[in-house]
C-alpha positions in Angstrom: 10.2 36.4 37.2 11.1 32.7 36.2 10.7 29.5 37.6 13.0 26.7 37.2 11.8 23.6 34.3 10.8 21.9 37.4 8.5 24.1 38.7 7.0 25.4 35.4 6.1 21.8 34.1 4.4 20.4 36.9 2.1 23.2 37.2 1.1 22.4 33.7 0.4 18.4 34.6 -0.8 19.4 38.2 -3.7 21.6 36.4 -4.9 19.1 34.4 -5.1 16.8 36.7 -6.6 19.1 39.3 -9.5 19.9 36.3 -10.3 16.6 36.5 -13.1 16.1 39.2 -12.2 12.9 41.4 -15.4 11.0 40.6 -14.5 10.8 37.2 -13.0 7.3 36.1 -9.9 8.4 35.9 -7.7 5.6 38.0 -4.3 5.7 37.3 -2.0 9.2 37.0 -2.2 10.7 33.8 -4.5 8.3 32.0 -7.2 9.6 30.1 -10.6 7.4 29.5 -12.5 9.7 26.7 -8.5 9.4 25.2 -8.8 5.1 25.5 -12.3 6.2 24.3 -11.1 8.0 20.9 -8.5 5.0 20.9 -11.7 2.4 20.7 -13.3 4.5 17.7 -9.7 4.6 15.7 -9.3 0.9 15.7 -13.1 0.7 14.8 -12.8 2.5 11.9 -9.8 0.6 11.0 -11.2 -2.6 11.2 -14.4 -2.0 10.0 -12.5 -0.5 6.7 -10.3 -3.6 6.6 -13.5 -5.8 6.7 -15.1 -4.0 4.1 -18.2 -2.7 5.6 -19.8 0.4 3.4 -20.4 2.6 6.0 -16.6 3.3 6.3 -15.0 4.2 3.3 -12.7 6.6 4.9 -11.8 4.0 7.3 -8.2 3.9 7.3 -8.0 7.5 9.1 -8.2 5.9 12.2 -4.2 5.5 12.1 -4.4 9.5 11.5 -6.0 9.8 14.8 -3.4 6.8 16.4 -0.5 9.1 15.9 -2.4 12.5 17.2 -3.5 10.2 20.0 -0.1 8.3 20.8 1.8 12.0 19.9 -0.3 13.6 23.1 -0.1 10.8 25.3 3.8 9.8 24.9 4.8 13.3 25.2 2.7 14.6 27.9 5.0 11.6 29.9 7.8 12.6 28.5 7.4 16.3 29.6 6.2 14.9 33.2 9.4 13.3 33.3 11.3 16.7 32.3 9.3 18.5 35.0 10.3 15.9 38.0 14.1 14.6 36.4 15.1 17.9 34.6 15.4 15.1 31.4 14.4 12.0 30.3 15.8 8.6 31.0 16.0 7.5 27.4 17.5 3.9 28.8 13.8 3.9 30.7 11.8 5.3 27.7 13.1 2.7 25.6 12.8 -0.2 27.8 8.6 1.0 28.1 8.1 0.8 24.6 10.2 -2.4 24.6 7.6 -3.8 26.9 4.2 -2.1 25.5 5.2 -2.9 22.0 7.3 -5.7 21.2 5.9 -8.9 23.2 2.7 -9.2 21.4 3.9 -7.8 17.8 6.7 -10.3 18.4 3.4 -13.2 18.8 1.5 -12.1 16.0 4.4 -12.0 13.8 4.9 -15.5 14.8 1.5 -16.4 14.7 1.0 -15.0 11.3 4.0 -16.7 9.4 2.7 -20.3 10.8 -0.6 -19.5 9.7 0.7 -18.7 6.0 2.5 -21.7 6.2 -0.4 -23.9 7.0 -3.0 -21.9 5.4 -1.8 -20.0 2.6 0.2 -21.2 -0.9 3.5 -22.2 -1.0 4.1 -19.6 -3.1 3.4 -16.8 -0.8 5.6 -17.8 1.8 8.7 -16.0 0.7 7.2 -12.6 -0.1 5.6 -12.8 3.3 8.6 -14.1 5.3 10.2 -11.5 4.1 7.7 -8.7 5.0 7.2 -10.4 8.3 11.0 -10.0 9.0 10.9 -6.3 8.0 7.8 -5.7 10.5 9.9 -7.4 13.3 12.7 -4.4 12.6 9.5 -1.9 12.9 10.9 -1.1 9.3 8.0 -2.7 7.4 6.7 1.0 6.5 10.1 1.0 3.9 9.5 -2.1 2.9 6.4 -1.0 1.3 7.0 2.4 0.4 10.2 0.4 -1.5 8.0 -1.7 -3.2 5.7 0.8 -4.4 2.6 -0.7 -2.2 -0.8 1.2 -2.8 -2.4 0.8 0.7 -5.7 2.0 -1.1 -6.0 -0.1 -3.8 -3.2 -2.2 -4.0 -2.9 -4.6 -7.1 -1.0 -7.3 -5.3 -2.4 -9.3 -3.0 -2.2 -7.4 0.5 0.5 -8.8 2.8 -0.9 -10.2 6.2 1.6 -7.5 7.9 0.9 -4.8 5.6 -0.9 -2.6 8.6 2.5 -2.8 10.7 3.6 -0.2 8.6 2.0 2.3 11.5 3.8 0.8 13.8 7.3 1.4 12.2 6.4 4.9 11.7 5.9 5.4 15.1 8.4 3.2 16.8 11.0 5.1 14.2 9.6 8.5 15.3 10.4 7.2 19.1 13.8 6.7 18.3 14.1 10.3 17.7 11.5 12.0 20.1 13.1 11.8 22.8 16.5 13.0 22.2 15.2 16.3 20.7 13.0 16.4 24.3 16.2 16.1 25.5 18.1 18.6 24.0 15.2 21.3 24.3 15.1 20.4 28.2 19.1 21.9 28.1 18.6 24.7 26.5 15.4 25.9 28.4 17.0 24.6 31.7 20.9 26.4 30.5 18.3 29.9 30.2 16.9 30.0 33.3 13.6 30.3 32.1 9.8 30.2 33.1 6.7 28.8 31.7 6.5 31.1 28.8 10.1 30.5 27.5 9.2 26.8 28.1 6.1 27.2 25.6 8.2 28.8 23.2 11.2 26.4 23.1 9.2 23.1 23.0 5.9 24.6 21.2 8.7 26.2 18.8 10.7 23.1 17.8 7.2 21.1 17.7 5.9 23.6 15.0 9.3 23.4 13.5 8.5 19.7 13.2 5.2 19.9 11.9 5.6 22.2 9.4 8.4 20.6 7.5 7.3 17.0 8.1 3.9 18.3 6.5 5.4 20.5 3.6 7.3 16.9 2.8 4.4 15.1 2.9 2.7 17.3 0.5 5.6 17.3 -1.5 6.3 13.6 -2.0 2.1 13.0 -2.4 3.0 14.5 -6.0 5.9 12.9 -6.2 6.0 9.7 -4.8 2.8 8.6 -3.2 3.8 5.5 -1.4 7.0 7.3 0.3 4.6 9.9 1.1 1.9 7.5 3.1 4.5 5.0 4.7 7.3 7.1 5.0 8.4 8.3 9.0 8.7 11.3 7.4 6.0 12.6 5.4 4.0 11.4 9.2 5.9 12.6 11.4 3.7 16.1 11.8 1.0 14.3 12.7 2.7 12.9 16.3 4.2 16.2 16.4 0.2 17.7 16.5 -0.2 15.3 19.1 2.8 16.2 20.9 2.0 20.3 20.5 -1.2 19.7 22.2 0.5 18.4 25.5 2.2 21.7 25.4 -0.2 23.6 25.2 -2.2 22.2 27.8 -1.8 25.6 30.2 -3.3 27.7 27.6 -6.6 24.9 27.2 -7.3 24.5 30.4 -8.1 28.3 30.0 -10.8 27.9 27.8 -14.4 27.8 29.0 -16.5 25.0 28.7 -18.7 25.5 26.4 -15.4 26.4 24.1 -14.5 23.2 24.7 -17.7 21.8 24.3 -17.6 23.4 20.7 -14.4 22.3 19.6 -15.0 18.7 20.6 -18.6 18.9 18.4 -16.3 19.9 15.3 -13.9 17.2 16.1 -16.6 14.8 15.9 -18.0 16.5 12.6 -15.0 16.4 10.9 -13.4 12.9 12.1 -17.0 12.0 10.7 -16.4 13.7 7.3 -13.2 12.4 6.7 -14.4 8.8 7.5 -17.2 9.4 4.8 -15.8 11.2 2.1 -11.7 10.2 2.1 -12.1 7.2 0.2 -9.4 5.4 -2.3 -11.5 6.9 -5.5 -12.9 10.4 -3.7 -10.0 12.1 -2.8 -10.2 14.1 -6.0 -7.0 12.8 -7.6 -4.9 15.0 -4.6 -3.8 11.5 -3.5 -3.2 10.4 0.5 -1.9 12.0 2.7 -0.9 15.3 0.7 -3.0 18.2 2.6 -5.9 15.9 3.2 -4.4 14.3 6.1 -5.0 17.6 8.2 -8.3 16.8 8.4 -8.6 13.5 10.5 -5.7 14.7 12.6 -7.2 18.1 13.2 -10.4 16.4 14.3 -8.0 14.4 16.4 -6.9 17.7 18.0 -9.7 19.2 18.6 -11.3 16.0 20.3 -8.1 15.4 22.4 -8.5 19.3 23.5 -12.2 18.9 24.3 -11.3 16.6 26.7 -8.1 18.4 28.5 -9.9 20.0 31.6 -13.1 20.0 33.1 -15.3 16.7 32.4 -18.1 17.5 29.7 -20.5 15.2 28.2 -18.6 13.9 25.2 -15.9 12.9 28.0 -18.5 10.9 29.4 -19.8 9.5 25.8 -15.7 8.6 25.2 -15.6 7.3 29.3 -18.2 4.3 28.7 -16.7 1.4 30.1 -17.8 -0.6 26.6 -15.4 2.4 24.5 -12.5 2.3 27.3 -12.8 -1.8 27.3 -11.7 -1.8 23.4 -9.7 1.4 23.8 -7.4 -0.4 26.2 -7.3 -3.9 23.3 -7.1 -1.3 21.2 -3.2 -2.1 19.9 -4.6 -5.7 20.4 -7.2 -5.6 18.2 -4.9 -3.8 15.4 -2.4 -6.3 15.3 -4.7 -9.3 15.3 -7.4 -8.2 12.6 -5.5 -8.1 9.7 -3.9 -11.1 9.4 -6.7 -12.9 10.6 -8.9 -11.4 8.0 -6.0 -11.9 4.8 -5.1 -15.7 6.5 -8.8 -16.5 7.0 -10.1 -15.3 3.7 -7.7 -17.2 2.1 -7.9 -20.6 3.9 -12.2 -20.2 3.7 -11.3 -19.1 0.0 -14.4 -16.6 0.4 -14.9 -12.8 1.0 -18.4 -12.8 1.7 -19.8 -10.6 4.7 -20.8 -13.7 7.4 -16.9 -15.0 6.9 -15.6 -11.6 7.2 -17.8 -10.7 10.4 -16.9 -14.4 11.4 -13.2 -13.3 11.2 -13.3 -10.1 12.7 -15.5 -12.1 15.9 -11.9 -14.4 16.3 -9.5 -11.6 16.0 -11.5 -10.1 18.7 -11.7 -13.3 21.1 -7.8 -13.4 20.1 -6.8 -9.9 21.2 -8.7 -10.3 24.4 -6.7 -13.4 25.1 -3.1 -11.2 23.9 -3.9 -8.6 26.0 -4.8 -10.2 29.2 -2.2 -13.1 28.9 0.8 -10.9 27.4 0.8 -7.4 26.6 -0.4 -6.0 30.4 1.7 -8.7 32.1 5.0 -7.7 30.1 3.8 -4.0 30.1 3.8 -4.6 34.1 6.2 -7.1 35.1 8.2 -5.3 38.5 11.3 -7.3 37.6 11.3 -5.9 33.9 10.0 -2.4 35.3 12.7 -2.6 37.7 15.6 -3.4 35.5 15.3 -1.4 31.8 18.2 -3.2 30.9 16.9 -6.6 30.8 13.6 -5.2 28.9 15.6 -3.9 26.1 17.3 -7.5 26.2 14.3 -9.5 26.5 12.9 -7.0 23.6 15.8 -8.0 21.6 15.5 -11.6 22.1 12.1 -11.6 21.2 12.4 -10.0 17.6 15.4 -12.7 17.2 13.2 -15.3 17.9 11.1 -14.3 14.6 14.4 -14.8 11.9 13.8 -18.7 12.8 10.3 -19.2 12.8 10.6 -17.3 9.5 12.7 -19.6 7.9 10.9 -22.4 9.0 7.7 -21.4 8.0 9.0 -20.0 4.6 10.5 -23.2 3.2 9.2 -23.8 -0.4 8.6 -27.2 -1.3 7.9 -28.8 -4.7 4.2 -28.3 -5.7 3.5 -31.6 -8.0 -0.2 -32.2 -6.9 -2.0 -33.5 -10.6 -4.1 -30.6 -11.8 -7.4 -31.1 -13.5 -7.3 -28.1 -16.5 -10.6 -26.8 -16.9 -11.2 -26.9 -20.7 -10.2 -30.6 -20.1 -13.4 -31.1 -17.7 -17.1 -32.9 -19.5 -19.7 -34.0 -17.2 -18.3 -36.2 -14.8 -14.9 -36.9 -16.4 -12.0 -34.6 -15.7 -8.7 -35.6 -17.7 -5.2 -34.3 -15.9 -3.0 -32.2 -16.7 0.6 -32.8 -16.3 2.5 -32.7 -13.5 4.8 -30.7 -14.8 3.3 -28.0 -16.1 5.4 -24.8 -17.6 6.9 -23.2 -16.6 6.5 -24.3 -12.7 4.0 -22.4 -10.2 7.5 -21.7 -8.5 9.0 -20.2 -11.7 6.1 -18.5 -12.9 6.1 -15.5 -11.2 9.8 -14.6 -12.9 8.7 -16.3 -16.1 9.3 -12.8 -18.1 11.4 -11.9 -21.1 14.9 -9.9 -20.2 13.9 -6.1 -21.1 14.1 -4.7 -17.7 17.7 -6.3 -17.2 18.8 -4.8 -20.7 17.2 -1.6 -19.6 14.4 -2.1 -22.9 11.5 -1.7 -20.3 11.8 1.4 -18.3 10.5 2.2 -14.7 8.4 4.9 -13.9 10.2 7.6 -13.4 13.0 7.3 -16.6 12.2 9.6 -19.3 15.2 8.7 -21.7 14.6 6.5 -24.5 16.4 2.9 -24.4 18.9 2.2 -26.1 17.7 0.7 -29.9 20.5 -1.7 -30.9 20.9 -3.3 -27.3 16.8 -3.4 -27.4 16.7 -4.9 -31.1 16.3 -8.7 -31.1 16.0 -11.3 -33.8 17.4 -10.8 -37.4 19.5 -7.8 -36.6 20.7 -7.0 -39.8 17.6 -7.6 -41.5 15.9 -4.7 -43.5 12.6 -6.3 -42.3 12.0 -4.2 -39.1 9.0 -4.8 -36.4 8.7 -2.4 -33.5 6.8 -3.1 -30.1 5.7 -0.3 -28.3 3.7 -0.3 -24.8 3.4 -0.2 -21.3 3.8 -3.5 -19.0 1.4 -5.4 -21.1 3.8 -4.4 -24.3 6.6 -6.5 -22.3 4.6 -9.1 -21.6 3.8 -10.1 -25.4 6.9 -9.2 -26.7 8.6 -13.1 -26.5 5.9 -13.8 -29.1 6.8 -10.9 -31.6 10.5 -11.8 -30.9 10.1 -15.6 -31.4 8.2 -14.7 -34.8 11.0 -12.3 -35.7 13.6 -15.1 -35.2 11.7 -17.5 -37.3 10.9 -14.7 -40.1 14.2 -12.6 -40.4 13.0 -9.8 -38.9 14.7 -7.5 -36.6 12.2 -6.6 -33.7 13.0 -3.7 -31.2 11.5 -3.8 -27.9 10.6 -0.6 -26.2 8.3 -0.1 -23.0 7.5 2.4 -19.9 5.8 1.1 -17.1 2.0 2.4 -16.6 2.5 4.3 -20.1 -0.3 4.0 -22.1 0.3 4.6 -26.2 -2.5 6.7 -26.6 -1.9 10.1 -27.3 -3.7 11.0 -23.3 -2.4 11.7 -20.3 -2.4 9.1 -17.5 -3.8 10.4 -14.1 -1.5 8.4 -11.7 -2.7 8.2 -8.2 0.6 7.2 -6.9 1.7 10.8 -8.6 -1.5 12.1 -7.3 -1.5 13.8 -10.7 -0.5 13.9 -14.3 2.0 11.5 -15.2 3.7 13.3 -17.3 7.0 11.4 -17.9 4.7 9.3 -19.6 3.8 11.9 -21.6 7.6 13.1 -22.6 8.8 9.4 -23.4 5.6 8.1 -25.7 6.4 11.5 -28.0 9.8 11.0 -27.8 9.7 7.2 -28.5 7.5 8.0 -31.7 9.8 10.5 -32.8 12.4 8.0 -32.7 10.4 5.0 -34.7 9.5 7.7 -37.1 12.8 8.3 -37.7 13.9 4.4 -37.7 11.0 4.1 -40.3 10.3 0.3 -39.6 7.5 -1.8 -41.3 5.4 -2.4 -38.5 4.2 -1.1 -34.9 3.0 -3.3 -32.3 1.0 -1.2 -30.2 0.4 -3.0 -26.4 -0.9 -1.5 -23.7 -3.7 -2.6 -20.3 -7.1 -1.3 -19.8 -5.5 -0.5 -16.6 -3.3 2.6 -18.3 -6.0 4.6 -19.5 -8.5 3.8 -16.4 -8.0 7.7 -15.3 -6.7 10.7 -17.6 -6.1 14.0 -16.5 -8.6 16.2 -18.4 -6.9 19.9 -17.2 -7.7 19.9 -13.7 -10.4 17.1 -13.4 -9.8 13.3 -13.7 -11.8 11.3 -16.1 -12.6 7.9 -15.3 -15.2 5.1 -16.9 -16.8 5.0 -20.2 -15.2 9.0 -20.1 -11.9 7.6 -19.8 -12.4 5.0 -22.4 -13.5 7.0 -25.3 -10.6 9.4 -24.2 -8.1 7.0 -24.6 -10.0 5.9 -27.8 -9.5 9.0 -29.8 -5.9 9.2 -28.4 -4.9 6.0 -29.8 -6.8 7.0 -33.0 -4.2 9.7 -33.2 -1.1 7.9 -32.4 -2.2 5.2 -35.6 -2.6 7.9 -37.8 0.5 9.6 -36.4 2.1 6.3 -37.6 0.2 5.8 -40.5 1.4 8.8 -41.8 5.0 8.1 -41.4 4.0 5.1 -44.1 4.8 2.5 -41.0 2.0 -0.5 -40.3 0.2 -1.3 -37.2 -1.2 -3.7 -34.9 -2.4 -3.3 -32.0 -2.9 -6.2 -29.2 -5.3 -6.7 -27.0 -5.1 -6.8 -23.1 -4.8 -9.6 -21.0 -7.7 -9.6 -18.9 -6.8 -9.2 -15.2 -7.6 -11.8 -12.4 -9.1 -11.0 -9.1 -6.3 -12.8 -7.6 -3.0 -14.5 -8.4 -3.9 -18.1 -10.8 -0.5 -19.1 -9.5 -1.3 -19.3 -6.0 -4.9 -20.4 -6.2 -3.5 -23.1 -8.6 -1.1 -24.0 -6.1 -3.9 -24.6 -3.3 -6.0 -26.5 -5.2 -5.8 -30.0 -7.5 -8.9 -28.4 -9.6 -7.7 -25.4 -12.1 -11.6 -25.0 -13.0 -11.5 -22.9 -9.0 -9.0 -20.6 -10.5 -10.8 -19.5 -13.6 -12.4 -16.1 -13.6 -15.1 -14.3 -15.9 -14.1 -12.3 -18.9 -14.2 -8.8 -18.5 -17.0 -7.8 -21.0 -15.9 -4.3 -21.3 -14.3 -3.4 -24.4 -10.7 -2.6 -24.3 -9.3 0.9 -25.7 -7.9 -1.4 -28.4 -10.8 -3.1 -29.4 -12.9 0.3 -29.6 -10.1 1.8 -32.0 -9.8 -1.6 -33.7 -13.8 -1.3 -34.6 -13.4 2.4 -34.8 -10.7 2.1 -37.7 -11.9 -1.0 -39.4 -9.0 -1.6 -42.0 -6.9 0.6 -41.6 -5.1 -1.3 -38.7 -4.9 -5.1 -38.0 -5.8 -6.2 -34.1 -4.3 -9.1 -32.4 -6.9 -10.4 -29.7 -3.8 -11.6 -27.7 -6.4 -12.6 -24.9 -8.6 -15.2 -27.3 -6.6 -18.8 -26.3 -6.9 -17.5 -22.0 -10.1 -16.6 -22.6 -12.1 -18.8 -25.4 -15.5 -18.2 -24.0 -17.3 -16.3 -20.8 -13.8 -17.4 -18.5 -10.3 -16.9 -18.3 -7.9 -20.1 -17.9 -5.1 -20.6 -15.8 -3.7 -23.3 -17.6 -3.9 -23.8 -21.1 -3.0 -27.0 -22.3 0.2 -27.6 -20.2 1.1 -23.9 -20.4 0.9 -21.4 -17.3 -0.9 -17.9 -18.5 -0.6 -15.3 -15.6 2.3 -14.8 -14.0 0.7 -12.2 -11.7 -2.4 -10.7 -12.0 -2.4 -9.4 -15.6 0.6 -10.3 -17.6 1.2 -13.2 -19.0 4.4 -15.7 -18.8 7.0 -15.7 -21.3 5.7 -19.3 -21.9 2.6 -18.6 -22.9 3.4 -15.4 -24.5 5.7 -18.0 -27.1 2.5 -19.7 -27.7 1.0 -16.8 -29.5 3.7 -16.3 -32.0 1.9 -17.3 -34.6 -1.2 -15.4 -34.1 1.2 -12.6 -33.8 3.1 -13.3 -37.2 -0.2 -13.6 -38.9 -0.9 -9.6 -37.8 2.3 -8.2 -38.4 2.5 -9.7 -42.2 -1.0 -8.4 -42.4 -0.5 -5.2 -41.7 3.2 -5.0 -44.0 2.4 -7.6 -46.7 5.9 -6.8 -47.9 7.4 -8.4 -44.7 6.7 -12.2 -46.4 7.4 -15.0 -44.4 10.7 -16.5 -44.3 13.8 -14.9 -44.4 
């Protein structure tokens, strides 16, 4: 015997809430406190990870648990609707999420880009604008993903919207949800069917979901890490688990309670576990999310299940007013603490714990304000309740009314301020640099030579070899033939070996792969979430090819950062491991060379900053704030240099940034960093001869002089 849709679904919502005993604090239909409850721990987690506190390492699964918890909730509504409508009023869905989501993420946008305006260098302004305008389109997740954003240990300074990316994942899901509700809701309606065939056709599609949004994930982790952790997706299963849950609501309310009981003490184990042990260096080299993501958002399962029914005593440990108080700021708090803690940091130019506590205390104070004065009254408004319509509109308005505050707040403007260069600095007398410094803090960050327009340095993914005459600069014709080789860092000093081929008569090729090291290793990648072994294919086939060629000399370039993890079979060696790995597999690629009758030098690495010289230069008249200590570590080339002494001839690139226990942002008139690690074309020129010296050491025959 069947029932019609009607029927079937509200005996599934009427059971619950009959489960629920009336003295519970249960106060509106179909909210759930021990659910605000698990919403208060998620954005704990979250923020506590974000501040840096120790005891969190794992933080960042609270956004795992988000989209279990917001998958459940959303579609139990949705299915409510089914059972009383027969469908769902998309026009209505849409204008609820229009008013829960877009009046306050439409004020911290806002808020933010003023804030970077006042706060922040000019030169971040742009970058951010145009991350804030992505967020506004709940599209920032792309924007990311596009730009190859590790959210676990990102090299570039973290955008102030960089945690929206959640929030596009799940506004994007939205989009979709409900019209596949929708289209379930006809077929099990067109069927005549009861509860069972209702269970099947929703539960079905919903494992449907799950299983391919999860395969993908998985699949993309290996292959493209960032696409895999912003990407709607590679997530999508997650809110799907969420949303199979609410179907399958009938068959928990069966269970007994100490089942219950049981499953909510594993939730709590292994949300615990997976807050401990998923860290950005303890995932094992699998990379995030891959298969490790089921983890958090099975704990979030279990711990939503443990609640459906019956109240228990971990309903009444989530039910505490204190948990459903921060549960219900909860979207609140997430918007507000990460800005404030990338803005404040910044401004207070310090990362120690009282600041970050400090900061964490105002983002707080901030989303209490938020939610009090905006997000429940537009959430609640009867006019706006009353007319979906004019929600979407006002929605619409509202992320219009960022574009302008964003090119306001994004206007560059001429930095000219007189900057005191550190090496200039004795006692009490400091002696200016020039105002006009090269090449500009503006231009700096674009000061590079032309190989990745003439396709000489290759992303990471190409395999193919560039193409040697459009890559050969200089004395083209000359017989007197220089090759640099390397990752990034190989790009980076190339303009000096150039400039000293031009000057010499040589004829200087310039090859490089992105995150390729020249050692004969392979490079664990964590945005591969294994071997990268394109790397791998091109470095032998590059070697082939100068082999081949047969020039005088190889310039050998590469960062400490390219051999910081090699796969070793299955494991992943890191440290001093990693270092004397790299070591013996640069040994072999000199000899490789050596024995091909060709000369080498090898260049050291630039040492990397803890944060962008360019913008700290730009917020500050003294350029002694914007040093940093030398690393002391040797680099793989130094320990081959000493390893081989004179066989090979080593180029300590680094000496002029870094003369004594600090690195320089400014030498002489010259900017060094264009970003973090490489140098700018600039300063690169300013080595030339240090770099001439090397390569006519290593090939006596090469002479100076054409």
């Amino acid at each position: 015997m069947t029932t019609s849709i009607s029927e079937g679904l509200s005996m599934t919502m009427v059971a619950e809430q009959r489960a629920i005993p009336a003295q519970t604090p249960a106060t509106r239909p179909w909210r759930r406190d021990d659910v605000q409850g698990l919403r208060a721990i998620a954005v704990t987690t979250v923020v506590a990870y974000h501040a840096g506190m120790p005891f969190v390492p794992g933080g960042f699964v609270g956004v795992d648990l988000f989209f279990v918890l917001s998958g459940f909730l959303i579609t139990q509504l949705l299915l409510h609707e089914i059972a009383a409508t027969g469908t769902v009023s998309l026009r209505q869905f849409w204008a609820r999420r229009a008013r829960r989501i877009i009046p306050v993420s439409a004020l911290v946008l806002v808020t933010t880009m003023l804030a970077v305006r006042v706060f922040m260098s000019p030169l971040d302004r742009k970058p951010i604008g145009t991350d804030v305008l992505w967020a506004a389109l709940f599209s920032g997740n792309w924007r990311f993903a596009q730009q190859q954003t590790d959210y676990l240990a990102s090299d570039r300074d973290p955008s102030p919207v960089l945690h929206y990316w959640s929030l596009g994942v799940e506004e994007q899901f939205y989009l979709v949800w409900p019209l596949l509700l929708v289209v379930l809701a006809i077929l099990w309606r067109r069927g005549g069917r009861g509860r069972q065939a209702y269970a099947m056709t929703f539960g079905g599609a919903f494992v449907a979901v799950i299983a391919a949004s999860l395969a993908y994930g998985i699949h993309t982790t290996g292959t493209n890490q960032p696409y895999a952790f912003f990407g709607t997706p590679a997530r999508a299963w997650q809110l799907a688990t969420g949303a199979l849950v609410a179907v399958a609501v009938p068959a928990i309310l069966r269970l007994s309670g100490r089942a219950r009981a049981s499953l909510g003490a594993a939730g709590v184990t292994l949300f615990a576990l997976s807050v401990w042990l998923l860290d950005e260096s303890g995932t094992g080299g699998i990379g995030y999310p891959s298969w490790l993501a089921i983890a958090p958002t099975l704990a979030g399962v279990l711990l939503v299940v443990s609640g459906t029914g019956p109240y228990s005593r971990l309903n009444r440990l989530l039910s505490i007013r204190p948990l459903t108080y921060v549960g219900d700021l909860s979207f609140s708090i997430y918007l507000w603490h990460w800005p404030v803690l990338v803005i404040g940091m910044a401004a207070l130019d310090s990362r120690s714990l009282p600041v970050r506590l400090g900061l964490v205390a105002f983002a707080l104070a901030l989303s209490g304000a938020s939610h009090r004065l905006v997000e429940e009254p537009a959430r609640r408004a009867r006019l706006l309740v009353r007319r979906p319509a004019l929600s979407i509109a006002i929605g619409a308005a509202l992320v219009a009314a960022v574009i302008p505050v964003v090119a306001y707040a994004s206007q560059s403007e001429t930095i000219d301020h007189v900057l005191v260069a550190p090496e200039h600095q004795s006692g009490d007398q400091r002696v200016p640099v020039s105002r006009h410094i090269t090449p500009s803090l503006e231009a700096a960050a674009t000061d590079a030579g032309p190989y990745k327009e003439l396709g000489c340095h290759v992303g990471f993914k190409q395999v193919a070899l560039p193409d040697w005459d459009a890559c050969t600069f200089g004395d083209r014709q000359s017989d007197k033939k220089v090759v640099v080789l390397g990752d990034s860092i190989g790009g980076a000093i190339a303009p000096a070996v150039v400039a000293a081929g031009k000057e010499h008569g040589w004829a200087v090729t310039v090859w490089a792969k992105s995150r390729c090291p020249m050692a004969d290793v392979t490079k664990h990648d964590p945005q591969l979430s294994g071997a990268y072994t394109a790397c791998d294919s091109f470095r032998d086939a590059a070697l082939r090819a100068v082999e081949e060629r047969h020039p005088d000399v190889v310039v050998l370039a590469m960062s400490r950062l390219s051999t910081g993890e090699l796969a070793v079979g299955n494991d992943v060696a890191k440290g001093r491991e990693a270092v004397e790995l790299a070591t013996h597999g640069l040994e072999r690629t000199v000899e490789r060379l050596r024995a091909a009758g060709i000369g080498v030098v090898l260049s050291d690495s630039p040492n990397r900053a803890p944060f962008f010289p360019t913008s700290c230069l730009a917020r500050t008249r003294d350029a002694a704030r914007c040093t940093f200590a030398l690393d002391r570590q040797p680099s793989v080339m130094a320990a081959a240099a000493q390893a081989m002494p004179g066989e090979l001839t080593f180029v300590k690139a680094n000496a002029t940034a870094c003369p004594g226990s600090s690195c320089l942002p400014v030498v002489g008139d010259v900017v060094v960093y264009r970003d973090k690690l490489h140098f700018t074309k600039t300063f690169a020129l300013t080595l030339m001869d240090r770099f001439a010296a090397g390569i006519e050491h290593a090939a006596p025959a090469l002479g100076r002089g054409r």
